[in-house]
N, C-alpha and C positions, 0 to 999 in steps of 0.2 A: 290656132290652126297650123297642122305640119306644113312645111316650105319645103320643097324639092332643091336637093344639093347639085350646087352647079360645079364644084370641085373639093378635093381633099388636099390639104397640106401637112406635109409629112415635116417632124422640125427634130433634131437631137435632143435629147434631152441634159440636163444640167450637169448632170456627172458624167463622167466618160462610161462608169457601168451601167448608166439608165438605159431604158427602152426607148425607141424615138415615142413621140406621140402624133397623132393625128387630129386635125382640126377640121371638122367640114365648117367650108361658107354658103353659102344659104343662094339659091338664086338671083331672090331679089337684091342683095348687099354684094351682090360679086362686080366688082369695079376692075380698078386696073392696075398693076404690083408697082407697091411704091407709093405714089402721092401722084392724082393730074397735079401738072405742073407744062408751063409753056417754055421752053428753053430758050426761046430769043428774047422774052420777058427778064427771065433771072439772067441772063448774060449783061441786057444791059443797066440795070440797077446792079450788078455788082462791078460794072467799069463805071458808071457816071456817080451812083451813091452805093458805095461800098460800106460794107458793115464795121462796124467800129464795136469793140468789146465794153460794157456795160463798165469796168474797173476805169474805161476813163468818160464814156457819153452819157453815165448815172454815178459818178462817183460824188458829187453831192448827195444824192439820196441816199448812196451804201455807206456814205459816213454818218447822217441825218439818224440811221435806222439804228445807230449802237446808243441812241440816247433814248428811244422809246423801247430798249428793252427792259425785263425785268430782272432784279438784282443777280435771281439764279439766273437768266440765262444769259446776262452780262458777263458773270462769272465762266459758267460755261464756257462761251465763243471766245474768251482771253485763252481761256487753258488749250481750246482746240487751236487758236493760231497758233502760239506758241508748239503745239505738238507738229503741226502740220506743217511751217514754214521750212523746216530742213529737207525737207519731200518735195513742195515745190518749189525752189532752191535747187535741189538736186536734178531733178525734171530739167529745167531752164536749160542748165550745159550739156544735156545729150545729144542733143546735133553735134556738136563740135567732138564727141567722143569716137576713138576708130574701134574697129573692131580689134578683136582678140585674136583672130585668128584666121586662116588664109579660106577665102571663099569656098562652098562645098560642091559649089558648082552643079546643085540641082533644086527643083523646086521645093521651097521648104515651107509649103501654107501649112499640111495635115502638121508635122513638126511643132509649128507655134501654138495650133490648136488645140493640141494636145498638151502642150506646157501652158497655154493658159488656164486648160478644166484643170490640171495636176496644181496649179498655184490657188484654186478658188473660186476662179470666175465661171457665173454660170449660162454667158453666150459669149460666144466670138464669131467676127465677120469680118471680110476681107473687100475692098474696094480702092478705086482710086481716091488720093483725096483729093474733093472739091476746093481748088482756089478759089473758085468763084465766092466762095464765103467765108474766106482768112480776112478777118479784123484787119483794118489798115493796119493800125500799129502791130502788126503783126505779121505781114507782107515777107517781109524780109529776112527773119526768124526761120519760118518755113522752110525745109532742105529738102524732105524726100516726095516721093510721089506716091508709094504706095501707104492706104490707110487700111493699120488692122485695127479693127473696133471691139470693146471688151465691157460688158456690161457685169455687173458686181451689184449681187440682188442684196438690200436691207432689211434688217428683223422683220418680218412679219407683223408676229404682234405686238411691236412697237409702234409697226406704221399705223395699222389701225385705232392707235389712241390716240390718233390727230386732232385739233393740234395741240400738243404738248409738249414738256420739256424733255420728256422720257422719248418721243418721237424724234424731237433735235438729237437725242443721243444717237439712235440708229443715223438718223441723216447726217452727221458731221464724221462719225466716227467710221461712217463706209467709205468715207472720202479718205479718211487716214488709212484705214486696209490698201485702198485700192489703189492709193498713192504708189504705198511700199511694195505690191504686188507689179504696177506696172513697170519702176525700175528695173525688178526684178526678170520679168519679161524679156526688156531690152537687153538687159546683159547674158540673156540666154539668146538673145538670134546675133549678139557680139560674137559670141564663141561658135555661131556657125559661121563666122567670116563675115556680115555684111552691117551697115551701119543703120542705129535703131533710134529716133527722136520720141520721148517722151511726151504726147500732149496733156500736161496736166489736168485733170476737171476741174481743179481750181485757179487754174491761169490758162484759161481756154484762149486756143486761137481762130477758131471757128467755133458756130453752132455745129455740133458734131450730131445731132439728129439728123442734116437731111441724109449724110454718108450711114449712120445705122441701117436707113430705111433703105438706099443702095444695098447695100450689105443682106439684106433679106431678113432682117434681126427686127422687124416689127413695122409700124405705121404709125404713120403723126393721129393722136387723137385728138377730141375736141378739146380737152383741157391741153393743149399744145404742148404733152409729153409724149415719149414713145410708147405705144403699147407694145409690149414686148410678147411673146406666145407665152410665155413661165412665169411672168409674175408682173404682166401689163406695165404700169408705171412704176411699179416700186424696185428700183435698180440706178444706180449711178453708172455713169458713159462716162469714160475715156479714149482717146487714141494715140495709137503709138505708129509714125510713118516709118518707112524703110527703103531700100534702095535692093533689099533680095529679093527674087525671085517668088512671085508669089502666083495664084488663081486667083479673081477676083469673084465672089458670090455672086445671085443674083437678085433685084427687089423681089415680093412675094404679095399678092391678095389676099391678104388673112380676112376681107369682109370690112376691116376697121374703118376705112372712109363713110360707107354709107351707113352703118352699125352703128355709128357715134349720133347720128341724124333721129335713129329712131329711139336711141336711149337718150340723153344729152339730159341725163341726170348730175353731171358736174356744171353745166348750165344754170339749173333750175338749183342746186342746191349749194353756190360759189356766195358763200357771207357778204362778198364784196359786190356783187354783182359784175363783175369784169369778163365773164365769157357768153362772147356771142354767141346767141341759137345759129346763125343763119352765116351758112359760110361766103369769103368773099375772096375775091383774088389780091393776094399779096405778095408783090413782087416776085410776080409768077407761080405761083402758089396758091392753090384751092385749099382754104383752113377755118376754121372759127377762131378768130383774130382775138387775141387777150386783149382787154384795155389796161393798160400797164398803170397809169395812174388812178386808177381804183383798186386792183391787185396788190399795187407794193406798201402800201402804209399799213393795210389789215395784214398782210403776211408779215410787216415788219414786228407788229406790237403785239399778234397773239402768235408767238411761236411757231411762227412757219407758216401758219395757215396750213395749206397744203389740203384742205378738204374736197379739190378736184381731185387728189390723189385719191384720197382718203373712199370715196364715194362711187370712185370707179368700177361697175361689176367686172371687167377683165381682170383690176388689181385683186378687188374682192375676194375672187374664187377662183381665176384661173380662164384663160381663154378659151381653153378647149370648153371648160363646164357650159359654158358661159352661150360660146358658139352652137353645141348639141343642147343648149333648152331654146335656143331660138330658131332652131330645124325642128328642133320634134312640137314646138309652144306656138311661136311666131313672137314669143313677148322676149322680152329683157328681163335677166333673171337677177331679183332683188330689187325690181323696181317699185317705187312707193311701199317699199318694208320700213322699218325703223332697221332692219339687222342692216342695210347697204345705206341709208340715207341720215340715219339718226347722225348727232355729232351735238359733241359741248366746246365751249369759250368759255374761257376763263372770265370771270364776272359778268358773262350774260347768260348764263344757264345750256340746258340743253333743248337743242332744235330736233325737232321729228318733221316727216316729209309734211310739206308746205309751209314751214316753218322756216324765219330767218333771221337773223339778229338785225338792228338796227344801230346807225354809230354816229357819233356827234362830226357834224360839218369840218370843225376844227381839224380830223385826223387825215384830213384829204389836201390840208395846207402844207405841204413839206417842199422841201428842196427841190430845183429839177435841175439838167444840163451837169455839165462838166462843174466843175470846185470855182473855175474860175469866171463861168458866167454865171454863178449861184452869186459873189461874192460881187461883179458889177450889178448883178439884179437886186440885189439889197442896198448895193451905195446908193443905185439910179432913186429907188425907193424913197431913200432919205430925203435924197434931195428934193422931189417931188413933192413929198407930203412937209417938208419944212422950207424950202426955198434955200436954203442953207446946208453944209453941214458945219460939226463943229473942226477944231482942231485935233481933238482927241479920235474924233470920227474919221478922220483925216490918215491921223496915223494908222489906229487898226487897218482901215483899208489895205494901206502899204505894210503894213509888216504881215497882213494878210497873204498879200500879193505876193511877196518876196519868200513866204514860206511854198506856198505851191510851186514858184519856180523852181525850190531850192529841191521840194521834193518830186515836184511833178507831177501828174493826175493820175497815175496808174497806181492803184492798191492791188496788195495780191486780197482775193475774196470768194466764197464758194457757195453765195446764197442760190 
């Protein structure tokens, strides 16, 4: 049944020579730009339980997860570190870098915007950035205040042969693009005079989504990635702050809060079961809440997972498509098809809609917490189930112990 349109959104499009496009939202899915979110809520959960970045509050399970890969994609993620760690390495000291050259002394957002389409990227958006969700350990790192945000779309049809090793290529290797492209940024708004921090996507200092969704550059979806207007979820985020002169964008209702309620086809078709139907409030935030340890051992062992991605009709086909068949339909376009819901795993064949795979108990036993509460949760262990430990048990412990000091619990990592 047709839905009467309760507004148009007009959005640029990817290259500096496209047409903008237009998106209608639907009456009934028209909400409000950006994400409900209660601001006394996320103010005080980011002064009393502040976010901490996954490289030290999961870095037992992000070490745990390179022993249930498979040979090639062991292989793989070796060559991608290696390639990748001179990028974010390089990232890290951009705070501390001056500019090139003496301030131009006028507003220069269209300027970056314009040198971000010219470098690749196919959205940019301007906002402040949010302290309120800088990772402790990463509090102090932070220099500037403005956030320009830069989303860098991955192969298409690589993403759709989710999950795979051929998909890990697009997904690691948009990361090494976009690496190299965001330096490159910085040292172009250097030479207009003002000073440019690189926030890597692989050494993130914040969740850099809820500033996208500031930025007018898309909306949290159910699978708790951005949908973006051009290519929904399939795109890597980075930001880069500054202290020049900039306009800040505004958020936007593309529909996707209450659109995700009636499709919630990443829901019903997540291998792992980990995304709730029914949204709740999280730390001020209205979302369908991932359960993190059902998601990360299946995304660990089959290649990413990612079949929230994968499954997404906005990623599918585009949002605009997507949006105009549920004004002119009222339905969700690709829902219950094999062409939007079909998907295979490696050694359990392929799923068709209402179809799921099933996995052994064991694969839900892995690491949790930081390296070094993983490391007393197995002594405690011992001792408990032997009353003892031995002397040999004894030592590992400590030269356990004495390794994470020596290295510390932050990995650089870009799962």
């Amino acid at each position: 049944m047709p839905k009467k349109v309760h507004h148009v959104v007009r959005r640029a499009g990817i290259r500096l020579e496209d047409p903008d496009i237009e998106i209608p939202v639907a009456e009934d899915i028209a909400g409000v730009p950006g994400i409900p979110q209660r601001e006394k809520d996320v103010a005080f959960y980011s002064r009393e339980y502040p976010l901490e970045t996954q490289n030290v509050e999961k870095a037992a399970d992000r070490e745990w997860s390179w022993s249930v890969y498979t040979p090639e994609v062991f292989e793989y993620r070796e060559r991608h570190e290696e390639a990748n760690k001179p990028f974010v390495e390089a990232a890290a000291v951009t705070g501390e870098m001056e500019p090139t050259a003496e301030p131009v002394g006028r507003d220069i957002t269209e300027e970056i915007r314009r040198k971000a389409y010219e470098l690749g990227f196919g959205d940019v958006g301007f906002t402040r950035y949010d302290r309120r969700y800088t990772f402790a350990s990463k509090k102090r790192w932070v220099k500037f205040e403005h956030a320009i945000c830069v989303a860098l779309e991955q192969d298409y049809a690589q993403t759709q042969s989710l999950p795979s090793l051929e998909a890990e290529f697009a997904h690691f290797g948009t990361y090494e693009t976009e690496n190299a492209q965001c330096l490159e940024l910085a040292g172009f708004i250097r030479t207009l005079g003002y000073h440019a921090q690189v926030h890597s996507p692989n050494d993130n200092s914040a969740p850099f989504l809820p500033m996208f969704v500031e930025a007018g550059m898309g909306q949290l979806g159910a699978n708790g990635q951005l949908l973006s207007p051009h290519f929904g979820s399939r795109a890597r985020l980075a930001v880069i702050t500054t202290d020049g002169p900039i306009t800040y964008d505004k958020p936007v209702d593309y529909g996707v809060h209450k659109f995700c309620q009636e499709c919630l086809v990443c829901a019903d078709r997540c291998p792992a079961r980990a995304i709730m139907r029914d949204k709740v409030w999280w730390r001020g935030v209205e979302k369908n809440k991932l359960i993190y340890d059902r998601c990360r051992p299946v995304m660990s062992k089959y290649e990413g997972c990612a079949v929230c991605m994968k499954v997404c009709p906005i990623q599918r086909y585009g949002m605009k498509p997507v949006m105009e068949h549920y004004v002119e339909t009222g339905e969700v376009l690709g829902k219950g098809t094999d062409n939007l819901e079909g998907f295979s795993i490696r050694e359990k064949g392929y799923f068709g809609p209402g179809q799921l795979p099933s996995f052994d108990r064991e694969l839900f036993d892995f690491p949790h917490g930081t390296k070094d509460e993983w490391l007393f949760a197995t002594f405690k262990k011992k001792v408990e189930e032997n009353g003892e430990v031995t002397a040999e048990e004894q030592t590992e412990f400590i030269r356990g112990l004495k390794q994470i000091l020596a290295k510390g619990t932050t990995t650089i990592g870009d799962e």
